[in-house]
N, C-alpha and C positions, 0 to 999 in steps of 0.2 A: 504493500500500500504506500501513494504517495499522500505526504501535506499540502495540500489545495487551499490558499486561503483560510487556512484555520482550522478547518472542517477535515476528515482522514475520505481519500477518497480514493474507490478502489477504478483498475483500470477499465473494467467493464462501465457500463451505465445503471447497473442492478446492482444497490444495496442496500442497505438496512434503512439510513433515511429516504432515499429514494421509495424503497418499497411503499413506505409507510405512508408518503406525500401521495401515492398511486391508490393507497388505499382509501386515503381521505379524500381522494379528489373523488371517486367511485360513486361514496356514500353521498358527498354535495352534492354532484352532477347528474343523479338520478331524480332528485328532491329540484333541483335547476330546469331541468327539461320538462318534470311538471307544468311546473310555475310556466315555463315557457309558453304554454297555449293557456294554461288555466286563468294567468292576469286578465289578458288580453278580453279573454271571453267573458271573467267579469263584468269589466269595463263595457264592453258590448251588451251584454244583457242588460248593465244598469242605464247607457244610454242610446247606444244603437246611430252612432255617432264615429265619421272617422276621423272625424277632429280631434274629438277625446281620446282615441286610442292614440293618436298618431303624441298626442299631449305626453301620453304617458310613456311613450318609448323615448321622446325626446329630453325627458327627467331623467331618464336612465344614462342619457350621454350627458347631461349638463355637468354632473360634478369631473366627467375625465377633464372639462373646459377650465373649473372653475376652481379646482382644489389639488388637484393633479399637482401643480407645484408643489403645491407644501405636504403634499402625502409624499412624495419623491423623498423630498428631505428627511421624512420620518422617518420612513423606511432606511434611509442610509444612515443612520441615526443610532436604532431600535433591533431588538432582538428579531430578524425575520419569524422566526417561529413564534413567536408569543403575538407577532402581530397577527398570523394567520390563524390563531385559536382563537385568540380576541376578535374575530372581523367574523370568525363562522360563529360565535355565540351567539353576537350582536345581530348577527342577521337572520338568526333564527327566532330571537325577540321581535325583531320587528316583522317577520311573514306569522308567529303567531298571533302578535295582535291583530295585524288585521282578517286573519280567521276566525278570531274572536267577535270582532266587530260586524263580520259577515253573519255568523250563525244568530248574530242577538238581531240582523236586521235595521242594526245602528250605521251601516257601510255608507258614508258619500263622497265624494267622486276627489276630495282635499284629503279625506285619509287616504287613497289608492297615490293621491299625484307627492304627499308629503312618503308616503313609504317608498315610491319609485325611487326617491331622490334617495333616501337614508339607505335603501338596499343596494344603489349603485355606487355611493359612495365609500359604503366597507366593502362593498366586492370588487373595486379598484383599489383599496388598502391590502385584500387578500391578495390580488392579480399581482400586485408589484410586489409584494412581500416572496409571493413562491418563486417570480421570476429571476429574483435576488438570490434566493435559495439554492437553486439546482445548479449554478456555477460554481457554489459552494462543495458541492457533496457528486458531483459529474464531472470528470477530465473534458477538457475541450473539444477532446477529436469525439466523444458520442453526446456534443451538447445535440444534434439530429438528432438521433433515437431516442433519448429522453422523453425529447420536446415531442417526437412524434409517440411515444408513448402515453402521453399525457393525452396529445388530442385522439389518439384512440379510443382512450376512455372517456372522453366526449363525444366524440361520435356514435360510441357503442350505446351509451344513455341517449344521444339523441335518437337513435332508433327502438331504444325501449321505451324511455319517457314521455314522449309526444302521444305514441301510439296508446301507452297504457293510460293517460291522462285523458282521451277520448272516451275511451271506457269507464274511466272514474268521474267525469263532469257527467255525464249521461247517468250515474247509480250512482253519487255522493255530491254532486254539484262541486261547482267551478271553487267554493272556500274550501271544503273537504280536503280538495285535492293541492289548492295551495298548502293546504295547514301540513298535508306531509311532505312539502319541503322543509318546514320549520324544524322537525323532528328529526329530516337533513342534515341539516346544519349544526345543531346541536353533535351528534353523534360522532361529525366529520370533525369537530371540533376536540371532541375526545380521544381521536383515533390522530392527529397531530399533536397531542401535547405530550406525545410520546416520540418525538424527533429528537435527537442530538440538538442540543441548544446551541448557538452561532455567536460569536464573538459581537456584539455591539461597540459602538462609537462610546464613547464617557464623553458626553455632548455638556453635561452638567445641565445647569440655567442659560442657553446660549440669548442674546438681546433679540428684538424683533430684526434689528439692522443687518444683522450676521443671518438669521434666516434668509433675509432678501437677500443676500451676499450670497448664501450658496444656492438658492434658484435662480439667480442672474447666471453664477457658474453651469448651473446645468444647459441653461441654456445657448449661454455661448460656447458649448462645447455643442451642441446641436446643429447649431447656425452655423461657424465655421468649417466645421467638418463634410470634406466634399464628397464626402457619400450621402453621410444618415442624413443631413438636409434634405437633396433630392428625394430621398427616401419617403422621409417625412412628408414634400409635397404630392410625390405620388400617390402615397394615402390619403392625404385629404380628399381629393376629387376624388378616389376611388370611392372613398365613404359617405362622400357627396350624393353619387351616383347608386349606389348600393341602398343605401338607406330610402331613398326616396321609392323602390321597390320596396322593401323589406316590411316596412312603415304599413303597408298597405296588405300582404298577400292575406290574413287573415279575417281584414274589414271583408276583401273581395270575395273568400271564401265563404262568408258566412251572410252575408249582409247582400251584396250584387248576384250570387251566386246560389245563394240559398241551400248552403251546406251547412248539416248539424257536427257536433265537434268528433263524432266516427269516422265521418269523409273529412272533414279537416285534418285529421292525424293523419290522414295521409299525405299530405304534402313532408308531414316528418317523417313519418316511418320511412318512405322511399328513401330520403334524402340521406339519412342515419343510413340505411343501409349501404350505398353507394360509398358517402364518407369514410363506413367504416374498412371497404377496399379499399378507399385512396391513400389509406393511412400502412396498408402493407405495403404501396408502390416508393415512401418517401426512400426507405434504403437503396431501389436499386434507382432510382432518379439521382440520386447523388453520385450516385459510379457516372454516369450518361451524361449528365447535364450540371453546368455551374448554375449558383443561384442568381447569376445575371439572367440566364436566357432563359429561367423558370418564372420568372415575374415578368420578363419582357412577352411570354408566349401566355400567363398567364391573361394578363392586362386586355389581348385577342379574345381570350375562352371569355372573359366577363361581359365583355362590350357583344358576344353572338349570347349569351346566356340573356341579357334583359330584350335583345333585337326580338327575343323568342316572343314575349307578352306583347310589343308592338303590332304583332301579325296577329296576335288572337290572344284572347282570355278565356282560357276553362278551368277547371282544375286539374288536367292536363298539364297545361302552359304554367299552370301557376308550378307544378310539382318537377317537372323539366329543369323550369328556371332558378329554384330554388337548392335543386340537386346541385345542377353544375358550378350556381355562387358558391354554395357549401364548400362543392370538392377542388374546383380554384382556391378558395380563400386558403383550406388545407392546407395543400401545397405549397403555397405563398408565403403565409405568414410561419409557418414553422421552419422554411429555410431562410428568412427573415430574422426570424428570434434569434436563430441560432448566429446568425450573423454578427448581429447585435451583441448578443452573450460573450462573442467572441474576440471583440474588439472596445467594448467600452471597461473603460478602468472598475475594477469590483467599486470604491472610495464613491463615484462619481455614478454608478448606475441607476439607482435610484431615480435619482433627480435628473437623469437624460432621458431616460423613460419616460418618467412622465409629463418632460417637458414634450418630450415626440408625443405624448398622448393628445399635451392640448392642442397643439397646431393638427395633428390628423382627426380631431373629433370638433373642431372650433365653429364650424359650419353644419355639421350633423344633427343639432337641435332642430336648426332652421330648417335643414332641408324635410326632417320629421312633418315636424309644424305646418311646412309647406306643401307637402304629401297629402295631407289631411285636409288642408284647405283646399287645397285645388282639386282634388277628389268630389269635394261636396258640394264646391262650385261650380266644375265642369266636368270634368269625367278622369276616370283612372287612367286611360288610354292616354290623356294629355301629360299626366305625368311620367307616365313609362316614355316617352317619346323624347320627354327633356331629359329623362335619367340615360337614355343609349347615348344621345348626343356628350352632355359631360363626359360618358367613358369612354367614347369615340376620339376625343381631345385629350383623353388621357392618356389612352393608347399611343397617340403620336408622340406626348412626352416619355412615355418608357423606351421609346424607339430611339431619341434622338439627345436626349439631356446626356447626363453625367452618369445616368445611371447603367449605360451600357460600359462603365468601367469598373463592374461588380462585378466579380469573379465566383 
């Protein structure tokens, strides 16, 4: 075994904390892919509105804009692992209170938009805490497998959790089935406070000024750096364009389309199943292909995956289009990660991350909010129409910027 960072880390990608972070992510991400259709349908049942929903996905990105900085810092700060017991307790308080408030019939539309916020905001304290983690306790050369390990078992929960969650909103209603995410969270929580503990910062009492001092650092380490800049802008728009689909496929399912939440799961269940082949391909894609020309070919597959809804909408189109964003993003952002893992200082991760968060999620509220509006004002077809063109223009920047010097 070698000394990584503090942390003993063996040469493989499999071990004892690894394991255990595989284990807790398991237990979250089944209780996560609930939640995933079950909010939603909430929200829809209580107002039948794609404003509101689109309201509510856009709270979910507000804090990567808005707090991202200074969660960066804490995290380079703070014990990772006590942050991630701490963020999966917390967030299982707050999906069972509003279970709670569901079953009394006291649910309105400021509890769902105040939870959106607090449950996105410790599951970007968790996100940046694990992804500080695994560089910790993983050799460089299988930060890939790792990373593709993890999203495995995301994908494996999204092709259980959606699909089972159709079945449980139809026999325990849409709170039911949030509330066992809560009972998620908690558990995932218990099953990580059994991680090897990580070396923290002795930050003491640092002044507010010296906070600003090191997320100005993170960010100028973002902005100058003539990779992860690019990087960062190619995500925006991508998220730009993506969300503005994303925002919607569930309103259109249910609402335009007049699918109950068993035809609904199926736009996941497909999708999860697909993901979870694309996530055997990351190891032999790494032999074939660098991750320049996996995001540059990627960038293609997104901009023909939304072109798919411009031609037609059914839930066909919708389960098509949602597959192939899924198994693109895969692809992308796990050899992304790894990238990233790979080149930014442990000292300084943190807070590069999530200064990369807020420039690539800065615009994704709006485009939410926007999705919603322009939905109920003119039609869904108009926004799929604007979301191909952004990725259309994105595409030409993956082809032609700085970013064709990613290796």
């Amino acid at each position: 075994m070698e000394l990584m960072r503090g942390l003993p880390v063996k040469k493989e990608w499999m071990n004892r904390s690894f394991g255990l972070l595989m284990v807790g992510r398991f237990i979250s991400q089944l209780g996560d892919k609930l939640y995933l259709l079950a909010l939603p349908w909430l929200v829809l049942e209580l107002t039948h509105s794609a404003l509101s929903s689109s309201i509510t996905f856009a709270l979910e990105i507000i804090p990567q804009v808005l707090l991202a900085p200074f969660i960066g810092v804490f995290v380079d700060r703070k014990s990772r692992k006590l942050l991630m017991v701490f963020s999966d307790w917390v967030r299982g308080i707050i999906v069972g209170v509003i279970t709670i408030l569901a079953y009394l019939g006291n649910i309105q539309m400021i509890h769902i938009y105040l939870s959106a916020f607090l449950l996105a905001t410790f599951t970007l304290l968790f996100d940046s805490a694990s992804e500080g983690y695994i560089p910790k306790v993983v050799a460089k050369s299988y930060l890939v497998e790792a990373n593709a390990n993890l999203t495995f078992i995301n994908t494996l929960m999204r092709l259980i959790g959606p699909a089972l969650a159709g079945i449980l909103i139809a026999w325990i209603g849409a709170a039911g089935t949030i509330g066992i995410n809560a009972i998620s969270f908690i558990l995932s929580g218990m099953v990580l406070s059994f991680l090897n503990k990580d070396d923290a910062e002795n930050s003491g009492n640092k002044k507010v000024n010296k906070i600003l001092e090191d997320i100005s650092e993170g960010f100028q380490y973002l902005t100058k750096h003539e990779i992860l800049f690019p990087i960062a802008l190619f995500s925006t728009f991508m998220n730009m364009g993506i969300f503005l689909v994303q925002a919607l496929l569930i309103y259109g399912s249910k609402e335009i389309l007049g699918y109950g939440p068993e035809e609904t799961s199926i736009i996941f269940w497909v999708s999860g199943i697909v993901a979870s082949i694309t996530t055997l391909l990351l190891k032999p894609l790494k032999k074939i292909a660098t991750k320049g020309k996996i995001v540059r070919f990627g960038s293609i597959g997104v901009f023909f995956s939304i072109f798919i809804l411009v031609l037609n909408e059914s839930l066909v189109t919708f389960t098509v289009s949602y597959t192939l964003l899924l198994m693109i993003g895969i692809i992308v952002n796990v050899n992304m990660m790894a990238y990233r893992q790979e080149i930014i200082p442990d000292h300084l991760f943190g807070r590069v991350m999530t200064s990369s968060r807020v420039l690539v999620n800065v615009f994704s509220p709006i485009s939410m909010i926007a999705a919603g509006y322009l939905a109920s004002k003119y039609s869904t077809q108009l926004v799929f129409e604007i979301a191909a063109v952004i990725i259309f223009c994105n595409v030409l920047y993956a082809w032609f910027s700085k970013m064709r010097q990613i290796e």
